[in-house]
N, CA, C and O of each residue as an XYZ file, in Angstrom:
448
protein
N      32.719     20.722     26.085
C      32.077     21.040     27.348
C      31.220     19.857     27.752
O      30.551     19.292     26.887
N      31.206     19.596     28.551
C      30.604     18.052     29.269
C      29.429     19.204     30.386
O      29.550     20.320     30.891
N      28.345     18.141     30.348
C      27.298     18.526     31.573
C      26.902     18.016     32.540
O      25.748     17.618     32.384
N      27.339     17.806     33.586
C      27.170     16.973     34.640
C      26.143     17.151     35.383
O      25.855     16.099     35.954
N      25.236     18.275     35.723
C      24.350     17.767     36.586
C      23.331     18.921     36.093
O      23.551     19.348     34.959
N      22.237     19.482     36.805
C      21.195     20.583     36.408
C      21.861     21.967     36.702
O      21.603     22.950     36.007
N      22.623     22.002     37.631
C      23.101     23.019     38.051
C      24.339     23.775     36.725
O      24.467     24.979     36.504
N      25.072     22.678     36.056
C      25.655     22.900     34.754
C      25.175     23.307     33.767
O      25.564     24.180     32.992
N      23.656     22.211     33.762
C      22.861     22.516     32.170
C      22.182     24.081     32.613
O      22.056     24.955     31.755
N      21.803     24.287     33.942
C      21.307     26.032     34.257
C      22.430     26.844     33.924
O      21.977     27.963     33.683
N      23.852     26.839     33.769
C      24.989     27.606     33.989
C      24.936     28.261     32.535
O      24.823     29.431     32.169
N      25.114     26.541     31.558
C      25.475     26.883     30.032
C      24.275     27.538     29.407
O      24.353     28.379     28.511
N      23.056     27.054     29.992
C      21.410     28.137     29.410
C      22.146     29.837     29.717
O      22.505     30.820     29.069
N      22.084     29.488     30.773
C      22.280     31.143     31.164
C      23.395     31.559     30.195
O      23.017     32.177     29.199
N      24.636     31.333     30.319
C      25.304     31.814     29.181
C      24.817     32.400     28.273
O      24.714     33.614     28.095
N      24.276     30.977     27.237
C      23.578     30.685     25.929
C      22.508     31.996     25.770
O      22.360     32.732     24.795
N      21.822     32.018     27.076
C      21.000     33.115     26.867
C      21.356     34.670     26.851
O      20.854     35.591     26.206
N      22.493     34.646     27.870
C      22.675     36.079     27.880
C      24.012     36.678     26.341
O      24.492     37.779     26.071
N      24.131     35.597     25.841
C      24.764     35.931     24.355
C      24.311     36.313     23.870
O      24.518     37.415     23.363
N      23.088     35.357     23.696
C      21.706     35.451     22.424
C      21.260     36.981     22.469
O      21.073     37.574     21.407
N      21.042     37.797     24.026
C      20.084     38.608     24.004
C      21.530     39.594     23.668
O      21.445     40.321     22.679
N      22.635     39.619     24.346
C      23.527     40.366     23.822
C      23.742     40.895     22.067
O      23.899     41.941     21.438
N      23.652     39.714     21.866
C      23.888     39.556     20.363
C      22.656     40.213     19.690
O      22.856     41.052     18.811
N      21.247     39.844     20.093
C      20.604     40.652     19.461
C      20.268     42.347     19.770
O      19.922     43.218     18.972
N      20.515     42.426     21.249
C      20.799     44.348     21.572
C      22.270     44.212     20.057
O      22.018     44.322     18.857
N      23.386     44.012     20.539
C      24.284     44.869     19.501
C      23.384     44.820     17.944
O      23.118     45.948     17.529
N      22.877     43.616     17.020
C      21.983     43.511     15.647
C      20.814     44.915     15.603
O      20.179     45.180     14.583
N      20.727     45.475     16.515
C      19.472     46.139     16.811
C      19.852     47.669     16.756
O      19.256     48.496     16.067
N      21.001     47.946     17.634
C      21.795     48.812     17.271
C      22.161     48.639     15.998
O      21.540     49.560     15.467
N      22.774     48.062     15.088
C      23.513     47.952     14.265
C      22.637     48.297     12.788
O      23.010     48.900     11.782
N      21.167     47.568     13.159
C      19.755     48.005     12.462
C      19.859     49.483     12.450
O      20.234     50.176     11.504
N      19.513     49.840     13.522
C      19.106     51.808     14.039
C      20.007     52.210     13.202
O      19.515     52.841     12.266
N      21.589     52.048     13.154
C      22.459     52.756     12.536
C      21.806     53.084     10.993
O      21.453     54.141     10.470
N      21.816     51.411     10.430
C      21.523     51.812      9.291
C      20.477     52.753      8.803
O      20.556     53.736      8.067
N      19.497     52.200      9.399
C      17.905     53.131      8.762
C      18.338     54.280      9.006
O      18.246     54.943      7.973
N      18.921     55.085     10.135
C      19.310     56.375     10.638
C      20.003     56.992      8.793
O      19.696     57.962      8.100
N      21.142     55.696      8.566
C      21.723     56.722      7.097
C      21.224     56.895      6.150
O      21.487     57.579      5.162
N      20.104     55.975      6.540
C      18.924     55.681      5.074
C      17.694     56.890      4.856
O      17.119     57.261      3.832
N      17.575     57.291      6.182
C      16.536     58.270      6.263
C      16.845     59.834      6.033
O      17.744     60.560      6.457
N      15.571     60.098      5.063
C      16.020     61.405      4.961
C      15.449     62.432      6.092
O      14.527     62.437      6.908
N      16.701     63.458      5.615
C      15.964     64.460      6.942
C      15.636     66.133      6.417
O      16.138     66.863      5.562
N      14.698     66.260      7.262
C      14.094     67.755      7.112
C      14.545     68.750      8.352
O      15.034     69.878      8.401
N      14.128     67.751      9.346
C      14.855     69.015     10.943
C      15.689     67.902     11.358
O      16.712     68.395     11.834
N      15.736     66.744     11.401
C      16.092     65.281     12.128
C      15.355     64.778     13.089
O      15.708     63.806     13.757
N      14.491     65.272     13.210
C      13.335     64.607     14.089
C      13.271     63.051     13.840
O      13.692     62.241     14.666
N      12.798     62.757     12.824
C      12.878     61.473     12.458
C      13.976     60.513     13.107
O      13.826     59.652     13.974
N      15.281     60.973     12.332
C      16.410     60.027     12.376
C      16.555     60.163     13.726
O      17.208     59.214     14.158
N      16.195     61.012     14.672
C      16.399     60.983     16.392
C      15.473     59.898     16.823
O      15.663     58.929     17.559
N      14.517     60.273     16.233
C      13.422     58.989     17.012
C      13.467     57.430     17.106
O      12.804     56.679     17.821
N      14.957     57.007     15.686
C      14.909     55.540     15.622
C      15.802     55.453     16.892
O      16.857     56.025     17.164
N      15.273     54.824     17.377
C      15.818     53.920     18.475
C      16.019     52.579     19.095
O      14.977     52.238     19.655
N      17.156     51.511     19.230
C      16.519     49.934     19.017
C      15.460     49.993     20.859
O      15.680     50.828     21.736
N      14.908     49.407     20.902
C      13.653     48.731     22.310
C      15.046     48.060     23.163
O      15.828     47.315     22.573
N      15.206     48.396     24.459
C      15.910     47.542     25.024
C      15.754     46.489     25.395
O      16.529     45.548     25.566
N      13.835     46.726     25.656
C      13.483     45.504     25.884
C      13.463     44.327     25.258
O      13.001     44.337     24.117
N      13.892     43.174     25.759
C      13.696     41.888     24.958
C      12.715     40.719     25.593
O      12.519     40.283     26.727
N      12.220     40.450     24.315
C      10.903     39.588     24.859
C      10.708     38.010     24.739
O       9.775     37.782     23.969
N      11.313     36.781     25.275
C      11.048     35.560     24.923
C       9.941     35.288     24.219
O       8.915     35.248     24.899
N       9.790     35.028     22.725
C       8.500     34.673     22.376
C       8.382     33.366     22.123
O       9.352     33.029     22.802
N       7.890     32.145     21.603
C       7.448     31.049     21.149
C       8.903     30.414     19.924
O       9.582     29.397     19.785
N       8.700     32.258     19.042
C      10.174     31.614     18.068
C      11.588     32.286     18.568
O      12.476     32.399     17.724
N      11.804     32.688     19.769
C      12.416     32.946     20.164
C      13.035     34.413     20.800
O      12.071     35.161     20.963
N      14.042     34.944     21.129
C      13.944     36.529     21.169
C      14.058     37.421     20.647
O      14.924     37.371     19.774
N      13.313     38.767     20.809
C      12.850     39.571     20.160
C      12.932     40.938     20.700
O      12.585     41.233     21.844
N      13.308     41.592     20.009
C      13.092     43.231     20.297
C      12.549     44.164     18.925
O      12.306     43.783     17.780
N      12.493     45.135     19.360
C      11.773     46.595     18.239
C      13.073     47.422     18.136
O      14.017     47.652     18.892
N      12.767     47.728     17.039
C      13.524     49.333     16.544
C      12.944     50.115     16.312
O      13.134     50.487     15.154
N      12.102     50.762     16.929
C      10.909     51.888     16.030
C      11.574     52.997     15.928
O      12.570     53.324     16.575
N      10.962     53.649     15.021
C      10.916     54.978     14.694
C       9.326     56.071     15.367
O       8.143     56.256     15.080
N      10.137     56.424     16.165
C       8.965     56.998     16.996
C       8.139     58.343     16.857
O       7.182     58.659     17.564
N       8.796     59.232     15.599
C       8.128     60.082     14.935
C       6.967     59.552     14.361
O       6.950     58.530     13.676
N       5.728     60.437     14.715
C       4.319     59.856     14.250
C       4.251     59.975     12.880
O       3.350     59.439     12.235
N       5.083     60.600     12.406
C       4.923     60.342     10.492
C       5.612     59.469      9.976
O       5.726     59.267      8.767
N       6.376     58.599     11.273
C       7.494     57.696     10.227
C       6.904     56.872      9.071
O       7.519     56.509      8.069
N       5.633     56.638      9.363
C       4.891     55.432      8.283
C       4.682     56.332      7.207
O       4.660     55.750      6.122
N       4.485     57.837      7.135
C       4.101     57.893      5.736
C       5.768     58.391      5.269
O       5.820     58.522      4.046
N       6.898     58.642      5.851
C       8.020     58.745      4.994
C       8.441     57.253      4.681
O       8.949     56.857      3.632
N       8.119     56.486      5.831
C       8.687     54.666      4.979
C       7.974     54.242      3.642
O       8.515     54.083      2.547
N       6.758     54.106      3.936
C       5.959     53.587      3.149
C       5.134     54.877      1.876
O       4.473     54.679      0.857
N       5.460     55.802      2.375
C       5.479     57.130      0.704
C       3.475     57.512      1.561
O       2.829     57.155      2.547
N       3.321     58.313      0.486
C       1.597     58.531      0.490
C       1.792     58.664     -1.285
O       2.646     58.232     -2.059
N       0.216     59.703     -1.510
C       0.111     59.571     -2.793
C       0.754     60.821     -3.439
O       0.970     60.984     -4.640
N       1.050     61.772     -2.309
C       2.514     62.642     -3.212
C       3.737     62.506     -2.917
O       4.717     62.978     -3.493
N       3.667     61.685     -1.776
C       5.399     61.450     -1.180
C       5.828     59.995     -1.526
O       5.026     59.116     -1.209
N       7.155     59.571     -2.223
C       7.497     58.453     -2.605
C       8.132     57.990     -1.780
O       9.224     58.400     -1.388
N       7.352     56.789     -1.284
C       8.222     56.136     -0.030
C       9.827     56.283     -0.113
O      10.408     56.248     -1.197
N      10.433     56.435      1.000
C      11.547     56.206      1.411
C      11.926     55.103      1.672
O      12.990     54.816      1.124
N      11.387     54.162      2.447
C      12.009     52.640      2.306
C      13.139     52.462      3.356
O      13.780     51.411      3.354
N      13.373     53.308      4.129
C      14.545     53.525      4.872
C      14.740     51.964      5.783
O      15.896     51.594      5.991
N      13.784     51.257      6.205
C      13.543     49.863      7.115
C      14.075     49.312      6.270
O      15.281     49.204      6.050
N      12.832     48.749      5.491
C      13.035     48.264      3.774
C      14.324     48.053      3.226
O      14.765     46.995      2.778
N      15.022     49.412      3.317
C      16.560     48.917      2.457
C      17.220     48.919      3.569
O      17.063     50.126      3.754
N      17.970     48.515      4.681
C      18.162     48.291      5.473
C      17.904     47.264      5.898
O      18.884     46.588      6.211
N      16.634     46.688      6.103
C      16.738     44.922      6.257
C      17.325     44.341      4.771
O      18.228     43.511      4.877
N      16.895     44.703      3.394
C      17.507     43.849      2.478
C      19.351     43.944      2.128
O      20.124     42.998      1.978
N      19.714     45.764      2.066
C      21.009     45.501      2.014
C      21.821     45.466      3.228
O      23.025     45.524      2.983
N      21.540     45.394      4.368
C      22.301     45.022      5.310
C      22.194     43.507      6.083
O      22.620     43.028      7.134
N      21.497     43.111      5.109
C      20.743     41.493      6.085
C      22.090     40.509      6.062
O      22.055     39.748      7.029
N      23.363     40.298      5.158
C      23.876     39.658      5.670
C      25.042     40.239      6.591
O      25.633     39.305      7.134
N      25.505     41.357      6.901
C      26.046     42.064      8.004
C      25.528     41.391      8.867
O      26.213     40.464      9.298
N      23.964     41.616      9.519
C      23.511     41.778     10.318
C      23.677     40.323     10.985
O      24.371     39.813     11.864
N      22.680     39.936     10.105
C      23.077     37.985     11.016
C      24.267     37.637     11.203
O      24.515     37.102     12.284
N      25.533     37.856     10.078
C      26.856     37.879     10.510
C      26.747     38.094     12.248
O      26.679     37.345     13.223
N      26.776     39.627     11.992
C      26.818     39.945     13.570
C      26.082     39.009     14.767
O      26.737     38.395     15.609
N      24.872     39.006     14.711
C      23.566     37.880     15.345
C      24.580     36.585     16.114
O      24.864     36.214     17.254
N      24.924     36.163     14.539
C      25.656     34.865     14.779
C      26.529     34.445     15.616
O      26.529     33.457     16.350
N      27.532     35.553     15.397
C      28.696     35.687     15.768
C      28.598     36.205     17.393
O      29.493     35.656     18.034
N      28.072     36.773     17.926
C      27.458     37.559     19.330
C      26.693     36.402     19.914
O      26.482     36.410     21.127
N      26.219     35.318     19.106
C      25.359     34.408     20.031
C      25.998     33.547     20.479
O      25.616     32.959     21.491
N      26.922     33.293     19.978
C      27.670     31.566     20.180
C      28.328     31.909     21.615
O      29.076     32.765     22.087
N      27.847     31.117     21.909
C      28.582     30.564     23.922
C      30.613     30.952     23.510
O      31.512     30.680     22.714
N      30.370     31.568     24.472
C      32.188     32.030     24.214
C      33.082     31.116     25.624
O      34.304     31.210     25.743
């Protein structure tokens, strides 16, 4: 691909960009899935509430979105209390799905 003038180098950004953010909505989804199988359930309240943020945010290191879990107890089933043993549902989900995921990232970002 050759760049000839500003109007080119604006064309291939835009691309570049709307991959990137593509690529990270599908990683985000692909996140939600997991934690969703990871989490345990009592009514499913929980596993309803993960949801990826559509929003995406240009930051400094680049773009960014949320997956929260929007049940107000999600922090004490992730992270346990002192009678409940964390679940870890984020936790194992970023470690055993981390190379899926960038796979995916990767692969969704590159200028097609």
């Amino acid at each position: 691909m050759s760049v000839k003038n500003t109007t080119d180098t604006k064309g291939a950004f835009d691309l570049m960009t709307r991959n990137q953010k593509r690529g990270l909505l599908v990683t985000a989804e692909q996140f939600a899935g997991g934690a969703k199988e990871r989490t345990p359930v009592d009514t499913g309240n929980l596993k309803a509430s993960i949801e990826p943020n559509k929003k995406i945010e240009n930051t400094s290191t680049g773009f960014q979105t949320e997956v929260p879990a929007k049940a107000n107890y999600a922090g004490f089933i992730e992270f346990g209390t002192v009678k409940v043993a964390p679940s870890a549902m984020y936790r194992k989900t970023q470690e055993e799905d981390r190379g899926s995921l960038l796979k995916t990232m990767g692969t969704l970002s590159k200028i097609c």
